[in-house]
N, C-alpha and C positions, 0 to 999 in steps of 0.2 A: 768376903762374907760367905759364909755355909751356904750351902744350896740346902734347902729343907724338903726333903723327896718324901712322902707319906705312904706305908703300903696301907692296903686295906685287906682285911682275911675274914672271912664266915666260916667256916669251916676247918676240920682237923686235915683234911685233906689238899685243901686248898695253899691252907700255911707248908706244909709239908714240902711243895712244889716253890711257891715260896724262897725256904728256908735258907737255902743258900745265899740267894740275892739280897735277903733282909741282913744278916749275918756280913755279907761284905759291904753291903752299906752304911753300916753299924760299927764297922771298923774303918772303914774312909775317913778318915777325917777332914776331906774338904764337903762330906756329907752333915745334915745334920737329921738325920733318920726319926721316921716316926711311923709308930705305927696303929691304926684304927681298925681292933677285932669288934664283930658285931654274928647275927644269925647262928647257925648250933653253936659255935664256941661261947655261948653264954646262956646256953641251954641244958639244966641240969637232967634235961633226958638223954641228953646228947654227951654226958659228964664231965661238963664245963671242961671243953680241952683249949680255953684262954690258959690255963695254967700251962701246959704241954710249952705253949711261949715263953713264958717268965723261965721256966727248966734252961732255957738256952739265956737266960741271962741277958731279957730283953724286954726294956719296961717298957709297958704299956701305954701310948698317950691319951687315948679315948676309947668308952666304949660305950656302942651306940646298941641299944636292946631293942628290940623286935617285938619285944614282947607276945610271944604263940601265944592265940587263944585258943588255938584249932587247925586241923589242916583239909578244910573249903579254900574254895579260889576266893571266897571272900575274904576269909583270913586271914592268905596271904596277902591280896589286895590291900586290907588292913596295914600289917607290917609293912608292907612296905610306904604308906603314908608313914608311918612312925619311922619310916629308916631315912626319908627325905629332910624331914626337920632334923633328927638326931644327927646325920651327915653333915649339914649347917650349922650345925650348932658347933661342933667339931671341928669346921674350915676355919669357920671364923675365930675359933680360939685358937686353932695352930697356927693356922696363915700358909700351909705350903706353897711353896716353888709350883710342885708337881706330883700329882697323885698318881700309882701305879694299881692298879687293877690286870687282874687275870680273870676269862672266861667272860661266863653268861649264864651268874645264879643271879634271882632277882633282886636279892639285897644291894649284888653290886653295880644293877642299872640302876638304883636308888642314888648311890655316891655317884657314879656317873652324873647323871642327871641335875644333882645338888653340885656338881663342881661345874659344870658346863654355863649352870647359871650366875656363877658366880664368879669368873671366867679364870677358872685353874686349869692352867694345862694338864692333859691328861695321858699317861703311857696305858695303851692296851697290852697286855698278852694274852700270847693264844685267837689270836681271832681269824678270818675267814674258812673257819671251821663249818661243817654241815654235822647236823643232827636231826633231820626230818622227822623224828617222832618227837620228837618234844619243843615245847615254846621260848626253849632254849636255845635255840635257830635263829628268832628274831630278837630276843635280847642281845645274843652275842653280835650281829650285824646293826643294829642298834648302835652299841658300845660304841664300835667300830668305826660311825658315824659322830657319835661325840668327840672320840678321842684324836688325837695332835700328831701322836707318834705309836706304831705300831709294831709288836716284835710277834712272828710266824712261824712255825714251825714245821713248814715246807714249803716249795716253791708255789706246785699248788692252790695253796693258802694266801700266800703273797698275793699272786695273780688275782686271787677272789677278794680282797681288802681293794688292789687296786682298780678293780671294778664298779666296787661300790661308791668309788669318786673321790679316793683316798690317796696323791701324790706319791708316786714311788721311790720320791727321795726320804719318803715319811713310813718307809716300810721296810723294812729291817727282817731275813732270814735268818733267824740263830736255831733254830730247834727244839726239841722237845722239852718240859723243865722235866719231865716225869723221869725223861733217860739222866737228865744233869742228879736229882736226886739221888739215883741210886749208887752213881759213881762215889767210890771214897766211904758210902757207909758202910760201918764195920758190923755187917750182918752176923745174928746168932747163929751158933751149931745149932744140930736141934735137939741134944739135950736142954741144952739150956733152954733155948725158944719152949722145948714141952715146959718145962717148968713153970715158965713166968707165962703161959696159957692157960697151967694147967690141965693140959691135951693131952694125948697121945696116939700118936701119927698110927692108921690102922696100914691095912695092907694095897688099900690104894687111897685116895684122898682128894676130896673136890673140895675147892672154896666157893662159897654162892654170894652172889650179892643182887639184887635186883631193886631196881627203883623207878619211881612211877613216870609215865610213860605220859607227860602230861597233857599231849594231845587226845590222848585216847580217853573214852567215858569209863566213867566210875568202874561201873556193873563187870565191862569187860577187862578193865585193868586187875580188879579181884578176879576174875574166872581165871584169868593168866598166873597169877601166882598161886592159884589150886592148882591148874592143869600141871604146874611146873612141879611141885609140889606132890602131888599124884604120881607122876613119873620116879623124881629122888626115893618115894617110898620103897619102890618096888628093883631099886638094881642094890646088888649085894655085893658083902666085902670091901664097902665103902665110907669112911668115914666123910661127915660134910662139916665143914667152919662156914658159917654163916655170920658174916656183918649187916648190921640193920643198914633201911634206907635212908635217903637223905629228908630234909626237913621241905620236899614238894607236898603237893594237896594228895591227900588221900594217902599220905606215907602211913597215918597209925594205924588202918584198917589192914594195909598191908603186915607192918609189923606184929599188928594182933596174929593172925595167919601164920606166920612164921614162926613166934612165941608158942604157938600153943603145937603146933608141928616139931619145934624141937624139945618142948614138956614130953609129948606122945614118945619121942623118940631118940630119948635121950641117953641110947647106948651108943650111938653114934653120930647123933648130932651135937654142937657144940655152938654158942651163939653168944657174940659181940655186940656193942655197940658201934665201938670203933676200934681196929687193931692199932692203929696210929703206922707211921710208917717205916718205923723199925722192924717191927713185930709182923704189917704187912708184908713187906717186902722179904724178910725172914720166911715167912711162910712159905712163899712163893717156890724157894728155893726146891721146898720138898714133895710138893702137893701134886699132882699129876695133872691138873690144870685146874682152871675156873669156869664156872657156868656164871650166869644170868645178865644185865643188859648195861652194867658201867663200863664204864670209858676207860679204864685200866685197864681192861682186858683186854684193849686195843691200843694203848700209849707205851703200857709200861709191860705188862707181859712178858711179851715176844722176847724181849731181851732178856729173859730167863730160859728162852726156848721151851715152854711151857705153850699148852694150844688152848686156846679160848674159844668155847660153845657161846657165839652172842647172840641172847636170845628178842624176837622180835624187830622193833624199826626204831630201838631209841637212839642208834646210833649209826641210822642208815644215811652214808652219803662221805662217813670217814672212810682216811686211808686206812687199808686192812694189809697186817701181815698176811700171809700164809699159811700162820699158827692157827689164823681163826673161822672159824664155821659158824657159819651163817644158820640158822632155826627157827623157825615159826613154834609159836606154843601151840604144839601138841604132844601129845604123851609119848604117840609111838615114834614121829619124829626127834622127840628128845632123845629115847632113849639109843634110836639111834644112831646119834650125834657122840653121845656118849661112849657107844661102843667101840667109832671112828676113833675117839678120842684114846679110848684103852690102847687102840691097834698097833702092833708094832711098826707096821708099816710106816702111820702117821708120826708115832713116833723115832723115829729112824728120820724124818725126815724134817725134823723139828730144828736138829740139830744144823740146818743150814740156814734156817730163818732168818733173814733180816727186818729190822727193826724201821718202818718208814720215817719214823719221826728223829731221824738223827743217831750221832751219836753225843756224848760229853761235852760240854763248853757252854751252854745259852746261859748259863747263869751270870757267867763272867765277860760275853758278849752284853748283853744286858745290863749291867754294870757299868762297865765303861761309856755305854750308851747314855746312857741319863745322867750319868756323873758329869758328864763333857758338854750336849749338843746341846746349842745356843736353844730359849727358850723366848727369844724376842720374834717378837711378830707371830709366834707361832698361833696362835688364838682363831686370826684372819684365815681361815681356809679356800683356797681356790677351787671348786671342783673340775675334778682330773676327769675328763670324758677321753674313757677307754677308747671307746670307738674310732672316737676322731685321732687319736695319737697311734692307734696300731693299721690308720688305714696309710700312714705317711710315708 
């Protein structure tokens, strides 16, 4: 009989990292593959990229809506009561083996949570990650805590899964999906890339992206994207691509701010919703690096040799290349972050950057993983006290 392994995706970004493992699942034939999008991928602010799915020729089996009213921690709170039931609703009509989840957005402690009760064993990825500025911290060790079987993407990481009380026979080193992604994709020249942007590349070029920081209060998470902002205004002979935030609390105040900064400024700004990961990762190729506080800037980067300005604490406590500089929001500190970043010197020395999060293969370690390892008994978990096994 088929094993029925169910992915689950919120996100055009999420799928993205995804895509390969869904794609060889999908072709397994002792698989019987399903997959549950739900959060901006059914969000028409976000420009419904469930479709970006079906493009790779890959039906959909549920989808579970969120329905945004707003973005208050209420609202969220909201949604995700609606992503509890709508997750349930979905189990019980596909019946998986095994549901795989990546990270620590809240939609997907929602499925988490609806599977655990339900008692579907659970694959993490990505987990014993740190992100101290955001509430993304305890979702992901959360996760990590419901889930069966766990895949890491550094030793690091490992050790911190297997801290949390998590069996080491139940945690699996494969690495990064951001570096498996990029391997094999047949990225645009930038003719082409200008075109199908629309763009064109100026004489130096930053990508921004900045998203909310959801530890931090309202008042000051806006003052941080003026100050950031305030800075971009004032350095010259720069073109900026800006991709909107993700679907946290307080993302539309942000995006309002950025919209009307690149309205203001729009000889040289340029603004997305989402580039997707073609078109992403294309970019990358040409742009003299990235500013503001996502996790690309730090996973998938480096392995362009490309230096990353991260700005703030959303992502303090990850492994950092080399490439990346560290920044507090302030003006004069941004800008010079950004001049570090122009410098030949730094760039000269870009060119030896290693990548911490691996190289190529997690897609196809992770595959073979959950296609094969026995699923009996797995439910019963023993907690694993670190302490006591590293004092033997």
């Amino acid at each position: 009989m088929k094993r029925k392994i169910c992915f689950i995706t919120g996100s055009r970004a999420e799928y993205g990292l995804l895509r390969k493992l869904v794609i060889a699942s999908q072709q397994d034939k002792l698989i019987n593959m399903q997959i549950i999008v739900t959060g901006s991928h059914l969000s028409k602010k976000h420009g419904h990229t469930y479709k970006e799915i079906e493009k790779d020729h890959i039906q959909i089996s549920s989808k579970v809506n969120l329905n945004f009213k707003g973005d208050s921690p209420e609202d969220i709170i909201h949604s995700m009561s609606i992503g509890l039931k709508g997750f349930s609703n979905s189990f019980k009509k596909l019946q998986p083996d095994l549901i795989v989840i990546l990270g620590d957005r809240y939609e997907i402690f929602s499925a988490a949570a609806a599977a655990m009760i339900m008692n579907i064993p659970i694959a993490h990825i990505h987990g014993g990650e740190v992100t101290e500025g955001a509430y993304d911290e305890a979702i992901r060790h959360s996760i990590s805590k419901m889930a069966h079987i766990h895949f890491v993407a550094a030793p690091e990481y490992r050790k911190r899964v297997i801290q949390l009380g998590e069996n080491p026979k139940s945690v699996f080193m494969v690495g990064g999906l951001g570096v498996d992604a990029m391997k094999g994709l047949k990225l645009l020249d930038k003719i082409n890339l200008e075109k199908a942007m629309n763009f064109k590349f100026g004489q130096r070029n930053l990508l921004v992206t900045i998203h909310p920081e959801t530890l931090t209060p309202k008042d000051q998470q806006l003052k941080n994207a003026k100050t950031l902002l305030a800075a971009l205004k004032t350095i010259r002979e720069t073109n900026f691509i800006f991709t909107l935030p993700n679907a946290d609390h307080y993302n539309e105040q942000i995006t309002h701010l950025i919209k009307d900064f690149c309205f203001k400024h729009s000889k040289n700004c340029w603004l997305y919703s989402s580039l997707g990961q073609l078109k992403y990762f294309s970019s990358l190729q040409y742009v003299d690096g990235v500013i503001g506080n996502s996790s690309s800037g730090l996973l998938e980067v480096p392995s362009f040799k490309k230096g990353t300005i991260n700005l703030g604490n959303r992502q303090d406590g990850r492994l950092k290349a080399a490439s990346v500089i560290d920044c507090d929001y302030d003006k004069n500190k941004i800008l010079q972050a950004v001049k570090k970043l122009y410098s030949n010197n730094f760039q000269t020395k870009l060119a030896l950057v290693k990548n911490p999060y691996g190289a190529a293969g997690a897609s196809l370690k992770i595959h073979n993983k959950i296609s094969t390892i026995s699923l009996h008994s797995v439910l019963q978990k023993k907690f694993y006290d670190f302490k006591k096994h590293s004092n033997r």
